[in-house]
OpenMM code with the backbone's topology and positions (N, CA, C; nanometers):
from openmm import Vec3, app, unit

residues = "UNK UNK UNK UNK UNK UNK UNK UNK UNK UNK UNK UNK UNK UNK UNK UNK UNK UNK UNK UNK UNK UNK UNK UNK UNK UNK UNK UNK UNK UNK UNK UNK UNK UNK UNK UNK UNK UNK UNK UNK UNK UNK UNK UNK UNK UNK UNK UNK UNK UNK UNK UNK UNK UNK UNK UNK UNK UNK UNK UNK UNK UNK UNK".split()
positions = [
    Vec3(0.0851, -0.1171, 0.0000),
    Vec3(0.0000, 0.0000, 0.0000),
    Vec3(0.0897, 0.1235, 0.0000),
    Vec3(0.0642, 0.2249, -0.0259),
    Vec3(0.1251, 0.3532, -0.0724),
    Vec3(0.0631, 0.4429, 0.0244),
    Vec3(0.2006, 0.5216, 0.0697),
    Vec3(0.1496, 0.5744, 0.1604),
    Vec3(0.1476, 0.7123, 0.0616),
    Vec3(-0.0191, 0.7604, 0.1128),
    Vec3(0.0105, 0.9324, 0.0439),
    Vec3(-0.0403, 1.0374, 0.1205),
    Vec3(0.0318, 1.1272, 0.0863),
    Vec3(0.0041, 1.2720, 0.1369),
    Vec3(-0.1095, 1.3302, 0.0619),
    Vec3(-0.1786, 1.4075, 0.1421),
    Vec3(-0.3133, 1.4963, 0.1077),
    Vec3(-0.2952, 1.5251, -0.0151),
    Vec3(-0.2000, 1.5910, -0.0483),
    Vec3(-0.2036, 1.6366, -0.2046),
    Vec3(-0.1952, 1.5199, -0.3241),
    Vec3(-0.0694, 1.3782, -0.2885),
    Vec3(-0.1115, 1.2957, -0.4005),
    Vec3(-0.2752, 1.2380, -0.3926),
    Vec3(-0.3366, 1.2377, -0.2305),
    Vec3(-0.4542, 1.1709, -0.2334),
    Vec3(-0.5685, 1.2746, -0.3399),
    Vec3(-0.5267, 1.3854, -0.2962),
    Vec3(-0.6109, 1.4978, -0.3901),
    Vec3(-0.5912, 1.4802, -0.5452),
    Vec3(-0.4448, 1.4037, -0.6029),
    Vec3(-0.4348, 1.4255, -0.7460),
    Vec3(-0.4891, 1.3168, -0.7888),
    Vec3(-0.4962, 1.2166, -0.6903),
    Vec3(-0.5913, 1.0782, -0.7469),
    Vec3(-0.7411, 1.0941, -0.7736),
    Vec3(-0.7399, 1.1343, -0.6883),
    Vec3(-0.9189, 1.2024, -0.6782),
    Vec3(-0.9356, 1.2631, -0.7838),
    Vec3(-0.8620, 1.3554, -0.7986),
    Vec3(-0.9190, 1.4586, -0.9483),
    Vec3(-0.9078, 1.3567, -1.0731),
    Vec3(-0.8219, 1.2924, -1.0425),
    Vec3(-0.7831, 1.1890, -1.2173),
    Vec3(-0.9121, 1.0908, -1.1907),
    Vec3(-0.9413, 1.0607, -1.1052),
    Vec3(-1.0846, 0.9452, -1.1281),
    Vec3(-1.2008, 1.0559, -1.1692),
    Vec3(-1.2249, 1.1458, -1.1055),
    Vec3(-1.3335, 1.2524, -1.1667),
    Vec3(-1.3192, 1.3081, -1.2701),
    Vec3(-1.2107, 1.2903, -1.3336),
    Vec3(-1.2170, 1.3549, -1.4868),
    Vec3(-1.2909, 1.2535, -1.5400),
    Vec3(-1.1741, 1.1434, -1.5203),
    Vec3(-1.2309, 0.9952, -1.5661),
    Vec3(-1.4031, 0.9551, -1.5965),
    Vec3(-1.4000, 0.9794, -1.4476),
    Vec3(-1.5889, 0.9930, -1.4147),
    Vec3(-1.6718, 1.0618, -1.5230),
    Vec3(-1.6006, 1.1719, -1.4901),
    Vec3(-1.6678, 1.2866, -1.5785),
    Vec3(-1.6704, 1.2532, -1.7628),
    Vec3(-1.6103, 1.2077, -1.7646),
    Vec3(-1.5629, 1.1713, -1.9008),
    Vec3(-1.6898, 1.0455, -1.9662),
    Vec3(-1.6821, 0.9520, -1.8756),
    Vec3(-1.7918, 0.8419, -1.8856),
    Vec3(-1.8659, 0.8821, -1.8876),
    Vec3(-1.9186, 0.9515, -1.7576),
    Vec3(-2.0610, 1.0538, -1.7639),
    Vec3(-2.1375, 1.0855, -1.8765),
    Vec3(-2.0345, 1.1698, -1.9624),
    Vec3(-2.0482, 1.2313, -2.0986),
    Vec3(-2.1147, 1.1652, -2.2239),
    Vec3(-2.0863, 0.9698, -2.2087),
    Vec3(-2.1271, 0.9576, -2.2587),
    Vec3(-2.2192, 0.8359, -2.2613),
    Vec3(-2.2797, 0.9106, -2.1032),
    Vec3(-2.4432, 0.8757, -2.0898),
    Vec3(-2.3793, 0.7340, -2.0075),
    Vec3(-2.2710, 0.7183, -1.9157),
    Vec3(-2.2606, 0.5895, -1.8975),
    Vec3(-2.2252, 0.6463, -1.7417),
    Vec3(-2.2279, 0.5247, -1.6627),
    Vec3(-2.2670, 0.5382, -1.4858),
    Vec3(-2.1103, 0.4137, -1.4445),
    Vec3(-2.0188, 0.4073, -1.3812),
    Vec3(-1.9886, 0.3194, -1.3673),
    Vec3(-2.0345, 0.2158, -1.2233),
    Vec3(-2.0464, 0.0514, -1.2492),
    Vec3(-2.0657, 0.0066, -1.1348),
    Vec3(-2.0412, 0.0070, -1.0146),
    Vec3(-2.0868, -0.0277, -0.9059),
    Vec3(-2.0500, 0.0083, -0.7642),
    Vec3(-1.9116, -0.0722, -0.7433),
    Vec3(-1.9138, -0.1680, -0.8066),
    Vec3(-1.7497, -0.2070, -0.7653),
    Vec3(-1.6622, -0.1641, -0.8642),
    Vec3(-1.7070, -0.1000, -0.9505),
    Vec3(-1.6408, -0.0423, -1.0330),
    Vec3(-1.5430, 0.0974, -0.9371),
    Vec3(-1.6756, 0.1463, -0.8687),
    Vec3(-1.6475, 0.2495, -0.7790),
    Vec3(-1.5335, 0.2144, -0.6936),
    Vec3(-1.5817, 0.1169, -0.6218),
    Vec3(-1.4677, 0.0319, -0.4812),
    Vec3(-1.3571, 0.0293, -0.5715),
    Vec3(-1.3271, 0.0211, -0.6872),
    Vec3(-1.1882, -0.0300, -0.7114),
    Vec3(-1.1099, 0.1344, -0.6927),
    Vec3(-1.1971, 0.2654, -0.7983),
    Vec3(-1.1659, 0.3592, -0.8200),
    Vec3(-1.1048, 0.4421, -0.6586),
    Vec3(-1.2091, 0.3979, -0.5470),
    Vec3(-1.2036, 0.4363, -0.4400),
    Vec3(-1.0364, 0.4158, -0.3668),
    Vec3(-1.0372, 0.2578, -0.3683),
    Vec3(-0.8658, 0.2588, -0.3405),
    Vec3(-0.7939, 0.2861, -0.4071),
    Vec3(-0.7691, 0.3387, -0.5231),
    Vec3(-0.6440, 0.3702, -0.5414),
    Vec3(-0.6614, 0.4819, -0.5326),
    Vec3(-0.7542, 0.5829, -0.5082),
    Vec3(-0.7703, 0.6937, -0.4557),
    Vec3(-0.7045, 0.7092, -0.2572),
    Vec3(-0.7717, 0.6161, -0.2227),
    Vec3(-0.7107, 0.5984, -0.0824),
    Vec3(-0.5409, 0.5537, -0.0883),
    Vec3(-0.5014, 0.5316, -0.1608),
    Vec3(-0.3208, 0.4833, -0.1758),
    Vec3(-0.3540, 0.3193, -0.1682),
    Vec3(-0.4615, 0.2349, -0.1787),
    Vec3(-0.4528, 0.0838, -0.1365),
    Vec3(-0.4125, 0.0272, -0.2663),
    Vec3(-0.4079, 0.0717, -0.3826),
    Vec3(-0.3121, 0.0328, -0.5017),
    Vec3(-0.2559, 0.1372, -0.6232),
    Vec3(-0.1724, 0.0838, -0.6649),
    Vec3(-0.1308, 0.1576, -0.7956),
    Vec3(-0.2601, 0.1499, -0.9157),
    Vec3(-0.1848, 0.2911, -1.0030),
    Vec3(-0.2515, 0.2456, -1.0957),
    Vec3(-0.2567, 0.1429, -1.1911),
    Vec3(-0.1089, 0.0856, -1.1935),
    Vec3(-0.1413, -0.0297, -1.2574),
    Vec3(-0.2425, -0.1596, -1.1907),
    Vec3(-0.2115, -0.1543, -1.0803),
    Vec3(-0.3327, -0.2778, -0.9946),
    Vec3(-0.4451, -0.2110, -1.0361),
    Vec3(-0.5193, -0.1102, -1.0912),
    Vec3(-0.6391, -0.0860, -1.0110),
    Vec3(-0.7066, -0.1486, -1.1968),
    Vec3(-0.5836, -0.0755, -1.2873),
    Vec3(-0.6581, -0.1594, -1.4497),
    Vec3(-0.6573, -0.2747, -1.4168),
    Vec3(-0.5642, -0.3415, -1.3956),
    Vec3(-0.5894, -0.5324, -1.3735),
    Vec3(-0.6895, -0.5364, -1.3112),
    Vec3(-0.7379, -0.4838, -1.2246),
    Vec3(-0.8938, -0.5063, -1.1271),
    Vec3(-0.9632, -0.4993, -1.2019),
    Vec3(-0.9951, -0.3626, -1.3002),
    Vec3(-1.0933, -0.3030, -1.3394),
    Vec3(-1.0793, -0.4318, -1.4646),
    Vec3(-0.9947, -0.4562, -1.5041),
    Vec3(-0.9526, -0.5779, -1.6005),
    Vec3(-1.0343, -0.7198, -1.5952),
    Vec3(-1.0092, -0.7337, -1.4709),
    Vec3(-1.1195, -0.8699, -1.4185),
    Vec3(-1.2005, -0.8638, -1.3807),
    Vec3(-1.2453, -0.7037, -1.3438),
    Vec3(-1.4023, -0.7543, -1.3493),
    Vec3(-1.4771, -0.7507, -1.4365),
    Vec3(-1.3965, -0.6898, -1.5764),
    Vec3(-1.4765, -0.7004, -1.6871),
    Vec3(-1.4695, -0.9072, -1.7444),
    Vec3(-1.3531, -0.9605, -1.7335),
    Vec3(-1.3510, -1.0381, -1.7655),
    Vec3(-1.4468, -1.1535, -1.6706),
    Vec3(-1.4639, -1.1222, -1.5553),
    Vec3(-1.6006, -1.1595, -1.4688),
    Vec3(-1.7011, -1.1718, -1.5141),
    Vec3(-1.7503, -0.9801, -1.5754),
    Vec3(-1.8944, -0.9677, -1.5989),
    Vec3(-1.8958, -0.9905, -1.7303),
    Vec3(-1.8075, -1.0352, -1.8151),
    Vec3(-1.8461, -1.0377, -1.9588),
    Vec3(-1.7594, -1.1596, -2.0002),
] * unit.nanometer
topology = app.Topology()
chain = topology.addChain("A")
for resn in residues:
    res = topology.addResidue(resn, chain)
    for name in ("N", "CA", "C"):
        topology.addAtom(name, app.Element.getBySymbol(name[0]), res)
């Protein structure tokens, strides 16, 4: 786990809400564990590379 300071926790945050924002745009919601994944690596509980492999399997889960 990664330890972060207010400000990297703040630059994670903004990069998932663009992100967000971006999906949003086009009319799309992401799932609640879609969320949980977005959530930790916002909290420092993974990199971004862990959080695509997550987001990776749960597509390969749900589809």
């Amino acid at each position: 786990m990664a330890v972060l300071t207010d400000t990297g926790r703040a630059v994670r945050a903004e990069q998932i809400e663009n992100a967000l924002a971006s999906v949003r745009m086009e009319g799309l919601e992401p799932s609640s564990e879609g969320k949980a994944i977005f959530q930790r690596y916002v909290d420092g509980e993974i990199t971004n590379e862990e959080m695509g492999r997550e987001i990776d399997n749960y597509f390969d889960r749900k589809y």
